[in-house]
C-alpha positions as CSV (number, residue, x, y, z in Angstrom):
1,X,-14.5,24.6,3.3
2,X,-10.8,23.6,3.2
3,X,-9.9,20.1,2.3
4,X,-5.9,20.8,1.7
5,X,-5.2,19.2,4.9
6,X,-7.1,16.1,3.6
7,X,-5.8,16.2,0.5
8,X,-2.0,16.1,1.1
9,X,-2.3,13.1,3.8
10,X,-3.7,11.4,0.7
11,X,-1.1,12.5,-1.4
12,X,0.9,11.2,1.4
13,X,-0.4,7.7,1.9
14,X,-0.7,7.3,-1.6
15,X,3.5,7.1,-1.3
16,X,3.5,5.0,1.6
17,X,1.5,2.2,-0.4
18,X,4.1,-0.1,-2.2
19,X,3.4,-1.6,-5.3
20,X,4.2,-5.6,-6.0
21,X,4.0,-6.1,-2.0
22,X,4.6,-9.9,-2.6
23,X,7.6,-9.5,-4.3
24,X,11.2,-8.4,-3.2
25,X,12.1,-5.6,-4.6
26,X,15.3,-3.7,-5.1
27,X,13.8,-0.8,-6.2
28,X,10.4,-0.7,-4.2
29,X,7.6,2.0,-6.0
30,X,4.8,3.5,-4.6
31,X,1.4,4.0,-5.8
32,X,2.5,7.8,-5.6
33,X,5.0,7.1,-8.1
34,X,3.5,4.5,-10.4
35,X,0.6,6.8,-10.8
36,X,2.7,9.3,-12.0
37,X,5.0,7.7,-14.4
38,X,1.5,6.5,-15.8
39,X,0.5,9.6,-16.3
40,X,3.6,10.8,-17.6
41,X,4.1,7.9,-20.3
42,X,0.0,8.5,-21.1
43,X,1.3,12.0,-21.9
44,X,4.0,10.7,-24.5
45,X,1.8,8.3,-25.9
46,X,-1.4,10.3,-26.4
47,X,1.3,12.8,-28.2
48,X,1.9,10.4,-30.2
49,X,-1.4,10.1,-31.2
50,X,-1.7,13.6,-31.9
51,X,1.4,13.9,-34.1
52,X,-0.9,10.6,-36.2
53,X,-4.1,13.0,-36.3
54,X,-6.0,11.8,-33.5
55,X,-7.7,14.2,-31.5
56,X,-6.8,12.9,-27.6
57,X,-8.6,15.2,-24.6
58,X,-5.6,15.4,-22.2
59,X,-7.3,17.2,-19.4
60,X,-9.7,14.2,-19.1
61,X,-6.3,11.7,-19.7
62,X,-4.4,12.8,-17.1
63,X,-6.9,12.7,-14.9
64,X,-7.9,9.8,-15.4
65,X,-3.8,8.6,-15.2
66,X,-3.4,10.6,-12.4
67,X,-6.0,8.9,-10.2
68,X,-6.4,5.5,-11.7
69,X,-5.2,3.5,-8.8
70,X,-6.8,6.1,-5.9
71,X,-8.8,3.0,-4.5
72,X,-5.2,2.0,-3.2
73,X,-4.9,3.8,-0.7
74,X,-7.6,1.9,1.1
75,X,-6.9,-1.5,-0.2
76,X,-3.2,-1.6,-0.6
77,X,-1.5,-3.1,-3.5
78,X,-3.9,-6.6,-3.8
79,X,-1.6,-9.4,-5.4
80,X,-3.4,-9.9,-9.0
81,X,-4.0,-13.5,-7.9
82,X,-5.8,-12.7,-5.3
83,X,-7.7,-9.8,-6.8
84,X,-9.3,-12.0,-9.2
85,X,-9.4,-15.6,-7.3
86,X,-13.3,-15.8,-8.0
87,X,-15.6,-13.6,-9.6
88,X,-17.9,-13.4,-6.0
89,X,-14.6,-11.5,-4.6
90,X,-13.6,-9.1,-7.4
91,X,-17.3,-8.3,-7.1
92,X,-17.1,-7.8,-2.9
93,X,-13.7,-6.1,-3.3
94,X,-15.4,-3.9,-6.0
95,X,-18.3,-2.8,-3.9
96,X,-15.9,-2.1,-0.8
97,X,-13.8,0.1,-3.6
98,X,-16.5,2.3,-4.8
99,X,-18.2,2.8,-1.7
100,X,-15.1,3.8,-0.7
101,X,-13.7,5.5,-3.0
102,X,-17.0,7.9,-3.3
103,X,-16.6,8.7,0.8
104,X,-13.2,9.7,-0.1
105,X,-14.1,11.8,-3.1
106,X,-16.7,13.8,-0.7
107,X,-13.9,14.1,2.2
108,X,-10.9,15.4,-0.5
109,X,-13.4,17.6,-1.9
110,X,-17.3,17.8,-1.3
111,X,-18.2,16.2,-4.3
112,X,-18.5,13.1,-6.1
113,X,-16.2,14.6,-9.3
114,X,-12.8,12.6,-7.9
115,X,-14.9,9.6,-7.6
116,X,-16.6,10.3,-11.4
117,X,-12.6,10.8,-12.6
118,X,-11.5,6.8,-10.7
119,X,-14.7,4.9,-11.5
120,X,-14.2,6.2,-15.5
121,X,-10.2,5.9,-15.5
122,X,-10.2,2.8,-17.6
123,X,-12.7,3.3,-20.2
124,X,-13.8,5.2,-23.6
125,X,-10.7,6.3,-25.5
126,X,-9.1,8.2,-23.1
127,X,-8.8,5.4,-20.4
128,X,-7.7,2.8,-23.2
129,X,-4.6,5.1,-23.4
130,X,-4.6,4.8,-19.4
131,X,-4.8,0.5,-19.4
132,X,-2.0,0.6,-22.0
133,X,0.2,2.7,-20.2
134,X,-0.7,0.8,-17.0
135,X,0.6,-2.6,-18.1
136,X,4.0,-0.2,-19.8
137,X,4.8,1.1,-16.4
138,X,4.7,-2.9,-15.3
139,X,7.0,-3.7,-18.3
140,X,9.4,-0.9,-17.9
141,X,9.3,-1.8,-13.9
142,X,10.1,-5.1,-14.7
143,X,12.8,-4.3,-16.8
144,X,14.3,-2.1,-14.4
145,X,14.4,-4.8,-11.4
146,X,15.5,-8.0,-14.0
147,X,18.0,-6.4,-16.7
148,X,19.4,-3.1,-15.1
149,X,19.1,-4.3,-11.2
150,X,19.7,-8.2,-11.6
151,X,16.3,-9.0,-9.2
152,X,15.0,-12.3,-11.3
153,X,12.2,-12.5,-8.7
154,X,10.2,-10.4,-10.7
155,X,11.2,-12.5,-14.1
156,X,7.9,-14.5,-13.4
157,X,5.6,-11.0,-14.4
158,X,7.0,-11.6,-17.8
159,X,4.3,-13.3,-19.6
160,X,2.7,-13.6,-22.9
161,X,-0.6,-13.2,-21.0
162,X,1.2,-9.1,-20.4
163,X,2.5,-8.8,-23.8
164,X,-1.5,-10.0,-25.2
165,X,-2.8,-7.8,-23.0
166,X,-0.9,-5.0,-24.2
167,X,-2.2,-5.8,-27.5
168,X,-5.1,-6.2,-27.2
169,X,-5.5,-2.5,-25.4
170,X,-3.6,-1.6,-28.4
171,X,-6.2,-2.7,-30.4
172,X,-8.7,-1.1,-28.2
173,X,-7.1,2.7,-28.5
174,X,-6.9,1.7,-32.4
175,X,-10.7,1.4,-32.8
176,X,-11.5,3.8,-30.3
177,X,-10.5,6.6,-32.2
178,X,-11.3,4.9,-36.1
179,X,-7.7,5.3,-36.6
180,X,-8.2,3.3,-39.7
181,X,-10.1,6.3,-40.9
182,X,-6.7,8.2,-41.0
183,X,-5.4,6.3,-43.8
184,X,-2.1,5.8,-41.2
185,X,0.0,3.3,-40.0
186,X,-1.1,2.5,-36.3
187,X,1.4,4.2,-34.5
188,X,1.1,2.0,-31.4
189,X,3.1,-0.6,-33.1
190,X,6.6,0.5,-32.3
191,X,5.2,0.3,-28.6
192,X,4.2,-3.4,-28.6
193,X,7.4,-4.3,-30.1
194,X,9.4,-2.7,-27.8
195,X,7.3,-4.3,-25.4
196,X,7.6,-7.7,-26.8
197,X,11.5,-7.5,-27.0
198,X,12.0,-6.5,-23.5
199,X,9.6,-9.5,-22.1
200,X,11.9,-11.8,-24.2
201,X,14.7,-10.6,-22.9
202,X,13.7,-11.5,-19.8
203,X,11.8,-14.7,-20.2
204,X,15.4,-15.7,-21.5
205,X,17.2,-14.7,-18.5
206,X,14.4,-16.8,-16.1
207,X,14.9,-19.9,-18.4
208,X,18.6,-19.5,-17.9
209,X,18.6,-19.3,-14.3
């Protein structure tokens, strides 16, 4: 049977889903493209890994990259808020996202593997690379829109509660695969820092304004 049809109108609507939708943007991105530069920076980092000794699977990472946010294109872009308001609606937003994520899977492809890739993206030591590179591609976002295009609505993103949650995923990829068994400095580090200096940078420009 031939799902190509299928599959590029998701492809498709996966660019016409626009990331932030609550926020004016001067750039706006799509899931299409987020999804993608997550993939691409999961890339760089799990190299990074590599080049430390740790042994990173990166069919199973960039798939999991690749198709992290899939459930998109039949919720939209839910404000973070919102999403997590009360734990009774993450839980009914989470049914309605597997159950429709798993149609989905059968339509693109007549099995359940696509689902499989989606429901898994975030976890064991692949996915940890996946959440960290999730909340880069929201720091490098930001930093695009507040330093290099001026927009200080997004200056608000900026938050410690980011910056701990990038370390704490950190932290996550760090035990995941016993990198203290290496005898090595964590090579995540630089990342964080980085990280930390750009959120700064902006949390100084919102208090100035």
């Amino acid at each position: 049977m031939m799902y190509i049809k299928s599959q590029m109108n998701f492809i498709s609507n996966l660019s016409s889903v626009t990331r932030y939708s609550q926020t004016t943007m001067a750039h706006p991105e799509s899931v299409l493209e987020h999804s993608a530069s997550v993939a691409m920076l999961s890339y760089f980092v799990g190299r990074r890994l590599v080049h430390a000794g740790v042994d990173v699977d990166f069919e199973v990472l960039t798939l999991k990259a690749l198709f992290h946010d899939s459930d998109e294109v039949i919720t939209g872009d839910i404000a973070r808020p919102v999403k997590y308001h009360s734990a009774e609606l993450r839980s009914l937003l989470g049914e309605m996202e597997h159950e429709n994520v798993k149609k989905l899977s059968v339509e693109l492809t007549g099995e359940d593997h696509f689902y499989q890739v989606w429901e898994g993206a975030k976890n064991n030591p692949e996915g940890f690379i996946v959440k960290l590179c999730d909340a880069l591609s929201v720091v490098y976002k930001i930093r695009d829109e507040v330093l290099e295009r001026g927009n200080l609505s997004m200056c608000h993103i900026a938050t410690n509660k980011l910056l701990d949650y990038i370390n704490q995923t950190s932290a996550d990829i760090y035990l995941a695969y016993d990198i203290e068994t290496l005898e090595i400095d964590n090579p995540l580090i630089p990342i964080v820092t980085e990280c930390s200096t750009i959120i700064s940078k902006i949390k100084s420009m919102k208090n100035r304004n």
